[in-house]
C-alpha positions as CSV (number, residue, x, y, z in Angstrom):
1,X,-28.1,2.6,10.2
2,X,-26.6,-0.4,12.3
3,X,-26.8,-3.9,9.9
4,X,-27.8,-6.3,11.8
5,X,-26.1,-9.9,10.0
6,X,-26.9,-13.3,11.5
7,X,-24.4,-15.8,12.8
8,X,-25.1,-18.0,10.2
9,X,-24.9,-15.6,7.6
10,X,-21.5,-14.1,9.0
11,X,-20.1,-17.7,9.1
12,X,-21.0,-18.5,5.5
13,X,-19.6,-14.6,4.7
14,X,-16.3,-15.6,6.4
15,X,-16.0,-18.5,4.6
16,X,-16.5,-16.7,1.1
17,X,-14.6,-14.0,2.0
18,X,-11.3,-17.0,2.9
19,X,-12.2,-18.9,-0.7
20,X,-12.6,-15.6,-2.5
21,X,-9.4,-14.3,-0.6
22,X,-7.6,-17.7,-1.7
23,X,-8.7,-18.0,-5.1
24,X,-7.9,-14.4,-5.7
25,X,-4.5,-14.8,-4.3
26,X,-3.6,-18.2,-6.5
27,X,-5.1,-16.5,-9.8
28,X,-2.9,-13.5,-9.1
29,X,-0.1,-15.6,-8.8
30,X,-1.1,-18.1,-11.9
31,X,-1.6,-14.3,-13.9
32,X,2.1,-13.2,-12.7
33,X,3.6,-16.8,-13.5
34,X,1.6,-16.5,-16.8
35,X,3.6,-13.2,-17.3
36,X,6.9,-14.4,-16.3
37,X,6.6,-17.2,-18.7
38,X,5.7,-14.9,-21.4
39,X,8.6,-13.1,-20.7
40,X,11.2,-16.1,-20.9
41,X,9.1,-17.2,-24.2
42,X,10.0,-13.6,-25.7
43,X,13.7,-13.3,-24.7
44,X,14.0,-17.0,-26.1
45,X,12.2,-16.6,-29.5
46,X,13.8,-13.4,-29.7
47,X,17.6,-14.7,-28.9
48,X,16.6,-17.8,-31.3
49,X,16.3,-15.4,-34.5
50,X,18.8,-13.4,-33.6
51,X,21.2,-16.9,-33.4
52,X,19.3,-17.7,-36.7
53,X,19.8,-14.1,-38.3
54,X,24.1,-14.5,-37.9
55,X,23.8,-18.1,-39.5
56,X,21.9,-16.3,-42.4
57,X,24.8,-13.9,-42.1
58,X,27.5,-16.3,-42.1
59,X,26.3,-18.5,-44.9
60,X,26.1,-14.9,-47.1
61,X,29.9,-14.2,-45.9
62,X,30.8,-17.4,-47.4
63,X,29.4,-17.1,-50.2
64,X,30.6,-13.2,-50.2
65,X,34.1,-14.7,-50.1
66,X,33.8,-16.8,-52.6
67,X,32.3,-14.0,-55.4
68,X,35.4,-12.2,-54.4
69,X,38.0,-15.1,-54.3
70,X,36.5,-15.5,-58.0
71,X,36.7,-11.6,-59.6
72,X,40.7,-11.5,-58.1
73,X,41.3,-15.0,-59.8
74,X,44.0,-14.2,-62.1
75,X,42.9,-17.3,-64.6
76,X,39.8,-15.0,-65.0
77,X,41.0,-11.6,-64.8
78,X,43.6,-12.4,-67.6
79,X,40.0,-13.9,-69.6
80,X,37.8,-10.5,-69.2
81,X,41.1,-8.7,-70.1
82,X,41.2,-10.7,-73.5
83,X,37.8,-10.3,-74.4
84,X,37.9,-6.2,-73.5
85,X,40.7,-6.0,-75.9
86,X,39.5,-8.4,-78.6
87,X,35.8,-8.5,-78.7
88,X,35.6,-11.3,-81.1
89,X,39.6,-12.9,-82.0
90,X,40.5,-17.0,-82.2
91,X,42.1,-15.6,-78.8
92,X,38.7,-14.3,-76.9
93,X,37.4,-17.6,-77.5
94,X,40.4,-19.2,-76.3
95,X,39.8,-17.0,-73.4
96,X,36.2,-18.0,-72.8
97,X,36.9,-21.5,-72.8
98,X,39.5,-21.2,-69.9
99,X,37.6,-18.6,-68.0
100,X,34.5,-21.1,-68.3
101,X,37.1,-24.1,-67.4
102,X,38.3,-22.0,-64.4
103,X,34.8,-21.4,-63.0
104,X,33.8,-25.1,-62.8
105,X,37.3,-25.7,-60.2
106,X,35.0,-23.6,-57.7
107,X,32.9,-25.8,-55.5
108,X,29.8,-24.4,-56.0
109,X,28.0,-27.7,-54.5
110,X,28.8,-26.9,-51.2
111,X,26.6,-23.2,-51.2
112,X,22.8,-22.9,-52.0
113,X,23.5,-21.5,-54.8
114,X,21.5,-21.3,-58.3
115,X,23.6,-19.6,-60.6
116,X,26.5,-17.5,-61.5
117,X,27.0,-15.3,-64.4
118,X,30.0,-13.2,-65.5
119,X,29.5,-10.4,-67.8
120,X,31.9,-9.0,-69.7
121,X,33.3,-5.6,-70.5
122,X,30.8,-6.1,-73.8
123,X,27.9,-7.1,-72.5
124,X,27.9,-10.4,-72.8
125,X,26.9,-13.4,-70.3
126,X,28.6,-16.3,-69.0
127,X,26.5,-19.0,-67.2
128,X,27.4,-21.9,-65.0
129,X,24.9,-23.8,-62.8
130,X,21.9,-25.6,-62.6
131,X,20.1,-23.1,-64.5
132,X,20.5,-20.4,-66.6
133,X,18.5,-17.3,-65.4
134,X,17.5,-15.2,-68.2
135,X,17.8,-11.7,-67.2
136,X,15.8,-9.1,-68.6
137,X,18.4,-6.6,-70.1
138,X,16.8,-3.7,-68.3
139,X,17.4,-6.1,-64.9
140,X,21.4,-6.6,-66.5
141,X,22.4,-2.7,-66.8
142,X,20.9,-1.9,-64.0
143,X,22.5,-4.8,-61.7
144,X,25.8,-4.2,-63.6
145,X,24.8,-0.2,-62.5
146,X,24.4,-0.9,-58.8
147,X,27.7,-3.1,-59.1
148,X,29.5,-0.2,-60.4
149,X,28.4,2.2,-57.4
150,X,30.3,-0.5,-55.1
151,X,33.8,0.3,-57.1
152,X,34.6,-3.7,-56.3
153,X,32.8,-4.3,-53.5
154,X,29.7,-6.8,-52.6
155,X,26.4,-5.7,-52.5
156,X,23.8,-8.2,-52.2
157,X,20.2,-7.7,-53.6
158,X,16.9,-9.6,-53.1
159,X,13.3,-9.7,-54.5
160,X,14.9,-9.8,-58.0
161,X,11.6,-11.6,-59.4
162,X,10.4,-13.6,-56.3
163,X,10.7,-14.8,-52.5
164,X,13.0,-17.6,-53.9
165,X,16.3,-16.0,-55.0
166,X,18.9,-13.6,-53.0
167,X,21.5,-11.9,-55.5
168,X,25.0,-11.0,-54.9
169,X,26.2,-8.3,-56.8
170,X,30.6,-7.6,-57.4
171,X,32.1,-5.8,-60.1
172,X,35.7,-7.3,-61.4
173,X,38.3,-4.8,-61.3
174,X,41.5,-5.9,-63.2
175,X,44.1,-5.6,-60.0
176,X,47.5,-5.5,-61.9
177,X,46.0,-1.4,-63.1
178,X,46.6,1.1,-60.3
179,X,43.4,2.6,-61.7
180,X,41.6,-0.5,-61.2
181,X,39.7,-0.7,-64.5
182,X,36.1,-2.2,-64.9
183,X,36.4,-5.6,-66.7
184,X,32.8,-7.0,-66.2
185,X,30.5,-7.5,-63.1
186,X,30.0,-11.0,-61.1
187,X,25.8,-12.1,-60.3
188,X,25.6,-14.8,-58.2
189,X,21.6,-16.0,-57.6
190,X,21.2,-18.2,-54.4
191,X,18.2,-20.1,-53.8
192,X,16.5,-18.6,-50.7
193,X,14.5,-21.7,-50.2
194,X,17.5,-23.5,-49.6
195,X,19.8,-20.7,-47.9
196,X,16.6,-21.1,-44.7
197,X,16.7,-24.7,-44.8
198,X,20.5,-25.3,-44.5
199,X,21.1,-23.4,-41.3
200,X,19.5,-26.6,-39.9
201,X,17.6,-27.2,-36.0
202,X,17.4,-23.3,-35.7
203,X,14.7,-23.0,-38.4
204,X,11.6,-21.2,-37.3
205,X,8.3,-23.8,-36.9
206,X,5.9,-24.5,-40.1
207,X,3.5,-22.1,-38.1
208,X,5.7,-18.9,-37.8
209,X,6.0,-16.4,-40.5
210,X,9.3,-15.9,-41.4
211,X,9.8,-12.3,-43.2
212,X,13.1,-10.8,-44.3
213,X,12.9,-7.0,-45.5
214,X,15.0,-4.7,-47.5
215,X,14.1,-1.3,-47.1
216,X,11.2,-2.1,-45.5
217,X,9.9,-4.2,-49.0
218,X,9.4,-8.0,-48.2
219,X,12.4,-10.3,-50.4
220,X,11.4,-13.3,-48.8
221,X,8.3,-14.9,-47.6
222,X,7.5,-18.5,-46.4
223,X,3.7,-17.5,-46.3
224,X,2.3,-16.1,-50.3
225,X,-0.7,-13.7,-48.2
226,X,3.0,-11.5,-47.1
227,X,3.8,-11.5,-50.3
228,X,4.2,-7.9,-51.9
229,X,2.8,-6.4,-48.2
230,X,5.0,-3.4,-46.9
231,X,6.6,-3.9,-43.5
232,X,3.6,-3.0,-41.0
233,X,3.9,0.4,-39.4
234,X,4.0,-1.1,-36.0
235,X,6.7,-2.8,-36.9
236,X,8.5,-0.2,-38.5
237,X,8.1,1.7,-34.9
238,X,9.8,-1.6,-33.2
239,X,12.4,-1.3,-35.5
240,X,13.3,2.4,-35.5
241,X,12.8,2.4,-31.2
242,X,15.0,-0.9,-31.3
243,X,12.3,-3.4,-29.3
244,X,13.9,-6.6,-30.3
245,X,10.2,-8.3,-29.4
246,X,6.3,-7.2,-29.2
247,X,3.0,-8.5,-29.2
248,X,1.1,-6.9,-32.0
249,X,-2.0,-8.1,-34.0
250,X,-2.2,-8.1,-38.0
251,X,-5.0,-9.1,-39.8
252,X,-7.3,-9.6,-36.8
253,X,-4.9,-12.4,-35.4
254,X,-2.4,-11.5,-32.7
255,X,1.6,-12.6,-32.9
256,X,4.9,-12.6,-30.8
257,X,7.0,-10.2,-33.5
258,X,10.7,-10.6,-33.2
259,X,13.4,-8.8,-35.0
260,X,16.1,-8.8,-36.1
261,X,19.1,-6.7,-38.2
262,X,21.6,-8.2,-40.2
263,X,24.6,-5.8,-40.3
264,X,26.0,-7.7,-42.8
265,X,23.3,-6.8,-45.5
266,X,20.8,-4.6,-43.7
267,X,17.8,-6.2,-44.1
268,X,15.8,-6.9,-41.0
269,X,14.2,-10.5,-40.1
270,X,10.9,-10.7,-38.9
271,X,9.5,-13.9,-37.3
272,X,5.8,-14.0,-36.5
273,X,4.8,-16.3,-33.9
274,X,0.7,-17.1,-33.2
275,X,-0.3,-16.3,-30.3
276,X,-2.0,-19.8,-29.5
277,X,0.8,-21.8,-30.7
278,X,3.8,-20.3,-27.8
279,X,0.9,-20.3,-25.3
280,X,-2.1,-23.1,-26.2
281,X,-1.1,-24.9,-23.1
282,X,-0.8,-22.3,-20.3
283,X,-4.1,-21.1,-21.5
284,X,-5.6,-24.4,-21.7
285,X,-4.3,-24.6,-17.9
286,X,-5.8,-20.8,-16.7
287,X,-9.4,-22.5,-17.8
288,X,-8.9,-25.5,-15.8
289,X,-7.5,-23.6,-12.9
290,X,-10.7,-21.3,-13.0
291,X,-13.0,-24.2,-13.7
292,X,-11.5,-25.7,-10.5
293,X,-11.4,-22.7,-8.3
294,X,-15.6,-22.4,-9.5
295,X,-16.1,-25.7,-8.2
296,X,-14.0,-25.2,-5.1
297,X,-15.8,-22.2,-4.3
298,X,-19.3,-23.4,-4.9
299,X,-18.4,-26.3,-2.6
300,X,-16.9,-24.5,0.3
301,X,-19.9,-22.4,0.1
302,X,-22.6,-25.3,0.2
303,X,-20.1,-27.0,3.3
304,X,-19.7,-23.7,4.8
305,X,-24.0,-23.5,4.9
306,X,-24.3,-26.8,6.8
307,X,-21.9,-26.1,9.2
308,X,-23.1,-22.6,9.8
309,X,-26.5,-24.3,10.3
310,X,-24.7,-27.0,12.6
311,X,-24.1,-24.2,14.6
312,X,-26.6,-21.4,14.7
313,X,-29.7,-24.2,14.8
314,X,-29.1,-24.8,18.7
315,X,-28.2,-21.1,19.9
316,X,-31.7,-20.0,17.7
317,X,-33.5,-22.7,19.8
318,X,-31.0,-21.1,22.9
319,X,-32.3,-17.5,22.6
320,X,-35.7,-18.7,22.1
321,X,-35.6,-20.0,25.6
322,X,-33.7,-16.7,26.6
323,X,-36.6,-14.9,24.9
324,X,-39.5,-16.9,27.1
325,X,-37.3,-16.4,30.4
326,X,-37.2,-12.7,30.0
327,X,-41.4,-13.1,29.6
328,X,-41.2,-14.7,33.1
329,X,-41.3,-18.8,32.2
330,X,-38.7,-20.4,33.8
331,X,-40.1,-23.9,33.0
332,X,-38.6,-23.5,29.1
333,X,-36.1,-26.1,29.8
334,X,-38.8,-29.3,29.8
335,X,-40.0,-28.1,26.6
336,X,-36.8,-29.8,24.1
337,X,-34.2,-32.4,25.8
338,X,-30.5,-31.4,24.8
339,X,-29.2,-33.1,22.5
340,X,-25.7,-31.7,21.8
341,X,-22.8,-32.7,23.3
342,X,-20.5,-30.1,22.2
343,X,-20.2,-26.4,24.3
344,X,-23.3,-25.4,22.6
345,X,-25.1,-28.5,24.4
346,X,-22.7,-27.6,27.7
347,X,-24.1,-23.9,27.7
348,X,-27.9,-25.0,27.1
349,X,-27.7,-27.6,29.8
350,X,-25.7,-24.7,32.0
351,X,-28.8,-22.0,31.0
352,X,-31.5,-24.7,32.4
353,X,-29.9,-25.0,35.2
354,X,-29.5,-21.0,36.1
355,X,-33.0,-21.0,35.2
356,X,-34.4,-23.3,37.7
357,X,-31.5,-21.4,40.1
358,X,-33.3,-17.8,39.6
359,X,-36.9,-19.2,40.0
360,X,-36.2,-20.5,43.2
361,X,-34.2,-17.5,44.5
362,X,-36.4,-14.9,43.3
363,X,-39.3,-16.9,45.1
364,X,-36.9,-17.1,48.4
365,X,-35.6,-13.5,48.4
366,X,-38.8,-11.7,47.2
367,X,-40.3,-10.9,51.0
368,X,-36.5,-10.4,52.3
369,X,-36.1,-7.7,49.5
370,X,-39.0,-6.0,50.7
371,X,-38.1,-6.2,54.4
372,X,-34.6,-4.8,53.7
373,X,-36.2,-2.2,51.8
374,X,-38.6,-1.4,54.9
375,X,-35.3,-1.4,57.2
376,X,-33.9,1.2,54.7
377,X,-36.6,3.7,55.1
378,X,-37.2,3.9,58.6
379,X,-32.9,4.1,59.2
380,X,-33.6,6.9,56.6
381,X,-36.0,8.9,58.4
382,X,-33.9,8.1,61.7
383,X,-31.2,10.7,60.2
384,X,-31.5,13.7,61.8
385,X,-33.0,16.6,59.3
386,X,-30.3,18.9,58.7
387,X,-33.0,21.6,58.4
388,X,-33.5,21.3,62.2
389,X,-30.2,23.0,63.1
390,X,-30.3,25.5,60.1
391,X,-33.9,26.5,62.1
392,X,-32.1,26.3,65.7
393,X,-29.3,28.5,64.6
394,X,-31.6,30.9,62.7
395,X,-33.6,31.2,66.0
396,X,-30.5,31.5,68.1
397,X,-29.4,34.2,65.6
398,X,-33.2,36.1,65.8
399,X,-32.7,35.8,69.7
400,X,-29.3,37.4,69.7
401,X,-30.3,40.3,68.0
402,X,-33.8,40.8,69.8
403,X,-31.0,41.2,73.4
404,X,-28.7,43.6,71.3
405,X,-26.0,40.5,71.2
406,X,-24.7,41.6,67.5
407,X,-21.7,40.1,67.8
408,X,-23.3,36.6,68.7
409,X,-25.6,37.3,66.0
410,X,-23.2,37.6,63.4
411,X,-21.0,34.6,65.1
412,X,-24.3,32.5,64.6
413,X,-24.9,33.9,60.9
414,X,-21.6,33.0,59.2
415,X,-21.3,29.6,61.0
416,X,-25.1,29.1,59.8
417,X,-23.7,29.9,56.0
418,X,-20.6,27.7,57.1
419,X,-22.7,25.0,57.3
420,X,-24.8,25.3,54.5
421,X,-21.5,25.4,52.2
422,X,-19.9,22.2,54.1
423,X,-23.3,20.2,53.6
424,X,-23.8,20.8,50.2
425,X,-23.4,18.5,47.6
426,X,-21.4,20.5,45.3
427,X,-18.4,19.1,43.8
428,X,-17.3,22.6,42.2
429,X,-18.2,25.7,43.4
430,X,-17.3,29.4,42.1
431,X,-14.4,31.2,43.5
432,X,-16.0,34.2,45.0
433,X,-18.7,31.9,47.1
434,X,-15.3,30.1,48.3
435,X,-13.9,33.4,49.1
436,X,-17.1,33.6,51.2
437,X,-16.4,30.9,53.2
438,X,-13.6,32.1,53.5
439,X,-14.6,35.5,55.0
440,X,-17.5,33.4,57.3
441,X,-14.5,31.3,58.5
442,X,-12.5,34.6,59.2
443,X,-15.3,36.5,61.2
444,X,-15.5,34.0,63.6
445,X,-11.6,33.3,63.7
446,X,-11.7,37.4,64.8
447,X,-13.9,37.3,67.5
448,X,-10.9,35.1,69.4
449,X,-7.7,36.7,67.8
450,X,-9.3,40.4,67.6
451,X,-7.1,42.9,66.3
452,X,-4.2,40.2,66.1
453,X,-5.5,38.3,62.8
454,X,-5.3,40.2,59.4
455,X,-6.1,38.8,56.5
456,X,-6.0,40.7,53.2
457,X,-7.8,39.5,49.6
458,X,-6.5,40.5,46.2
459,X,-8.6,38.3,43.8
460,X,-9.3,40.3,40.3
461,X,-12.9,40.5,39.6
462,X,-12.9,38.7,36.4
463,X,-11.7,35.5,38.1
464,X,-14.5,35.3,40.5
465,X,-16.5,33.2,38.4
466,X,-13.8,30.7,37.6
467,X,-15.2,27.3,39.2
468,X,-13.0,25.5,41.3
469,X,-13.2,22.4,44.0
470,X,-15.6,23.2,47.0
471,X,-13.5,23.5,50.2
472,X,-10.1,24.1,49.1
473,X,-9.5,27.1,50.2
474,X,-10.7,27.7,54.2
475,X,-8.6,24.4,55.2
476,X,-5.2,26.1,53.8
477,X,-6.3,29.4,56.0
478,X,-6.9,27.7,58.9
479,X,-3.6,25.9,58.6
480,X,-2.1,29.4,58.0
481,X,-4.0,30.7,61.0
482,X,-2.7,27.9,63.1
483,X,0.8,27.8,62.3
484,X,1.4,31.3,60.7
485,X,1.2,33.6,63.8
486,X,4.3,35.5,64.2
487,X,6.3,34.7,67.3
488,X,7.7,37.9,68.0
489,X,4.8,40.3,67.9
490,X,2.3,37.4,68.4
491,X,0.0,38.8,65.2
492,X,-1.0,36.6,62.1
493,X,-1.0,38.3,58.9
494,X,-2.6,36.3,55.6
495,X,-2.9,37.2,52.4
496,X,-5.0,35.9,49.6
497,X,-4.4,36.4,45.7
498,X,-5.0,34.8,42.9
499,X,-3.9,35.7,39.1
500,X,-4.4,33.7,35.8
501,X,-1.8,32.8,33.1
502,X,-3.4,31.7,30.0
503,X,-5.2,28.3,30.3
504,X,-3.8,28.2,34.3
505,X,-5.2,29.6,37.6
506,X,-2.6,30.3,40.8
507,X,-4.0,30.9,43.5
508,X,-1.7,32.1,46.6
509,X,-1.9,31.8,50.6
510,X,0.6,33.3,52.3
511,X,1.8,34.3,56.0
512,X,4.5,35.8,58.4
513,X,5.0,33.0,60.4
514,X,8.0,31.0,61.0
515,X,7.7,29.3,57.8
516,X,7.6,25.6,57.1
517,X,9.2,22.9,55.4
518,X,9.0,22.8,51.1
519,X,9.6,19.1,51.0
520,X,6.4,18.6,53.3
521,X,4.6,16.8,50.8
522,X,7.0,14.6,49.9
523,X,7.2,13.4,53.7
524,X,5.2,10.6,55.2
525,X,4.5,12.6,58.5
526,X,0.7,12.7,59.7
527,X,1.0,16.3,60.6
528,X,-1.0,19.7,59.1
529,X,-4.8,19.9,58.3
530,X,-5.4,18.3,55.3
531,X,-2.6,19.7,52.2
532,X,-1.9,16.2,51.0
533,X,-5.4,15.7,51.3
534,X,-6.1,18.6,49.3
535,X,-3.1,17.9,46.6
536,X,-3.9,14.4,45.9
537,X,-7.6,15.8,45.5
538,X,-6.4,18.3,42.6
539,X,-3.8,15.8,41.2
540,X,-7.2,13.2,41.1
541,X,-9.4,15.5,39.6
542,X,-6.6,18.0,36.8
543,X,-3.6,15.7,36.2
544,X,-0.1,15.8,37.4
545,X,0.6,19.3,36.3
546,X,-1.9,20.5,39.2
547,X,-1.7,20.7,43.2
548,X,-0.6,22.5,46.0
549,X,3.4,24.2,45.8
550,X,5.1,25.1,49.2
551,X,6.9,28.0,49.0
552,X,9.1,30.1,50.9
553,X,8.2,34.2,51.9
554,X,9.7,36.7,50.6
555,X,11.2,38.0,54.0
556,X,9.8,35.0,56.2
557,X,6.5,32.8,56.4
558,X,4.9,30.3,53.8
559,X,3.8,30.8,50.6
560,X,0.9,27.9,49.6
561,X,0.3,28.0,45.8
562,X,-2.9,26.3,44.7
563,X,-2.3,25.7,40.9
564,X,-5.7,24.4,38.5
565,X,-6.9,24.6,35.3
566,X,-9.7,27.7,34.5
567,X,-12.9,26.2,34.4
568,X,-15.9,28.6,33.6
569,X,-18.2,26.3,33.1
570,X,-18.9,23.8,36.0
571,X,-18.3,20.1,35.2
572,X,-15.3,20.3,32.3
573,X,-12.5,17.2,33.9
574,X,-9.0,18.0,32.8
575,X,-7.9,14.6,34.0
């Protein structure tokens, strides 16, 4: 079913349709710049902690050096060789005091560090620093264990007791021995606090949580509820797939994760950013943008109903005068004075006008209608009655045969059916009442030529109902008849076939007379009996591919080839 809108209501559509259009259009675009920015926010954050994860690394290296600068110092080897030789000599603590001596050169002011402690071959500790931290003995063997799997090499350690101190672990290998003999291990305790705050502008903000793992166990924390939390599974994924940055939500609040992994140590460096902190702003903006395309759209809306109503208001009033002309008053016009000045008010004024035009004409034109009418009938029943000379020749034909005149009788007969066929109204006719023509046409045709005109017919039977265009085919025989006659023997011999292929109906004409020209259609001379009459006919009614085709015979004479579509159904156009 049709649904029939108004104007007005098509205008007001249009104009939602623009503002919905538009505002769909800029929020898309807002929503992609949104993303982009997102984007840039991520790579940034996530190039920021990777910056901030090799200063972490670097300020370890230095320190690295250092704990290794101090077990090859050969003050301090020469010490821890004393003491493994002579646990308790005048000499040992001669030693101590020079390997304690030795340690306070270092410039341990210039690292975050806490402490450092040297134990000997025997067990015993050696502290310098701002404080001495107590080790558990359990905590000693089994740092001075881990040490010992290193074989002299660094192996830093953290979550010892709390977020707040990263250990570095060496053993001290006396280097003048080609086997490299243990004479104590080096623990060196930096303040993690301290190691974060150094690296300076590229700290993460108060708001981020900064998490460094080892072996997926938190050893540092700048926020106590991560405090003895595994690393979160969805992290662990990042890590282990290598996406350096993902938005992910813990603990029903939803963060930028970044990370990072040191190669120096191995630990990877997680910084959590809120959501609403990175993007507070740009979604403070998205409301404001909406609130403002809300209150554009409500307003083009409201403008779009008055000026829909500007404009529908005087073509309603319009087709209400319409509406009363169609009932027969022509007087609508004095009912409302225009007031419009625009082509609304043009057309309205233009409409009063035709108005009082057709009252007056149809009141002037009425009685001449009717007399030209009158005039019509009587030329129509001046026309003679084609009936009338059917009826003469019929009697002409009855007389004839009453005298024993058969051969007037059948003369009168076929140009009686001759007649009939050329007076009738039928566009399309079906080819064996053509073919009858045809034959009518002939019989007369011998009466003058006698035994000089032959004409042969070879149309299959299952082509006689094919329909094709009345009075195509007797002009084409006559032509033949006229112009085919043989000019040695003086007889004219015409033959008439017709065969289908596929879709396509030939129909042929041919003769033994002296032939004619096969370019005759394509010449502007007025001569022959109608062929570009009939051509142009079959080109008019089937298309290009269709027409008449001159041909030449076979020994001499003219071929005619009349080429159409098979129709078997009357009416079908293959224009």
């Amino acid at each position: 079913m049709k649904i029939k809108i108004r104007i007005r209501h098509k205008l007001v559509l249009f104009v939602l349709i623009g503002v919905l259009l538009t505002s769909g259009i800029s929020l898309l675009y807002v929503q992609n710049m949104h993303k982009l920015y997102e984007q840039i926010v991520y790579e940034q954050t996530s190039e920021k902690l990777y910056l901030y994860s090799e200063r972490i690394e670097d300020k370890l290296a230095a320190i690295d050096r250092m704990t290794q600068s101090i077990a090859s110092d050969a003050d301090i080897q020469h010490g821890l060789e004393k003491i493994k030789q002579n646990k308790n000599s005048r000499e040992t603590y001669y030693a101590i005091r020079a390997m304690e001596e030795k340690l306070l050169s270092y410039r341990f002011f210039n690292y975050p560090i806490r402490s450092v402690a040297i134990i000997d071959y025997w067990g015993n500790d050696y502290w310098l620093g701002t404080t001495k931290d107590e080790t558990a003995p359990a905590y000693s063997k089994q740092f001075i264990a881990m040490a010992a799997q290193k074989e002299g090499g660094s192996l830093w350690k953290g979550g010892e007791r709390d977020s707040k101190i990263f250990t570095s672990l060496r053993e001290i290998r006396a280097v003048k021995s080609m086997d490299f003999p243990s004479l104590g291990t080096l623990i060196v305790r930096v303040n993690a606090s301290d190691l974060i705050e150094s690296i300076g502008s590229n700290h993460p903000s108060s708001n981020n949580k900064l998490l460094i793992y080892e072996d997926h166990t938190p050893i540092y924390w700048n926020d106590e509820q991560w405090r003895d939390k595994p690393m979160p599974s969805s992290l662990i994924q990042n890590e282990r797939s290598g996406e350096r940055y993902e938005m992910i939500t813990l603990n029903h609040h939803k963060y930028l994760s970044t990370l990072s992994t040191m190669s120096f140590t191995g630990w990877t460096l997680v910084n959590l950013v809120p959501y609403e902190s990175l993007f507070q702003q740009a979604i403070l903006m998205k409301k404001i943008l909406l609130l403002l395309y809300t209150f554009i759209l409500v307003s083009l809306v409201w403008i779009g109903l008055i000026f829909a109503r500007s404009i529908t208001r005087p073509l309603e009033t319009l087709a209400f005068r319409m509406s009363k002309v169609e009932q027969g008053d022509f007087v609508t016009y004095r009912e409302e004075p225009v007031r419009n000045g625009d082509e609304i008010g043009w057309l309205t004024n233009s409409f009063d006008k035709m108005t009082v035009s057709l009252d007056r004409l149809i009141k002037d034109n009425y009685i001449k209608q009717i007399h030209i009418k009158e005039s019509q009938y009587e030329a129509l029943k001046a026309k003679l009655n084609p009936h009338f000379l059917y009826n003469t020749l019929d009697s002409i034909n009855w007389l004839a045969r009453r005298q024993g005149q058969e051969r007037i009788s059948s003369m009168v007969k076929a140009l009686g059916d001759m007649l009939r066929s050329t007076t009738s109204r039928k566009e399309m006719t079906m080819l064996q009442e053509e073919i009858q023509h045809v034959n009518n046409y002939l019989l007369i045709q011998k009466y003058r030529f006698e035994e000089r005109l032959q004409c042969e017919i070879n149309i299959p039977d299952e082509l006689n109902r094919c329909y094709i265009p009345a009075i195509i085919l007797q002009p084409i025989v006559e032509n033949a008849i006229k112009y085919g006659i043989d000019e040695l023997t003086g007889e004219c011999h015409i033959t008439i076939s017709g065969e289908r292929f596929g879709e396509q109906l030939d129909i042929w004409i041919a003769d033994q007379g002296p032939g004619m020209d096969t370019h005759y259609l394509e010449q502007d001379s007025g001569d022959g009996i109608g062929l570009r009459s009939i051509h142009e006919r079959l080109r008019l009614l089937y298309g290009e591919p269709y027409g008449i085709g001159i041909l030449e015979g076979i020994d001499q004479g003219t071929i005619i080839r009349i080429r159409i579509p098979v129709l078997l159904k009357e009416g079908v156009s293959y224009v």
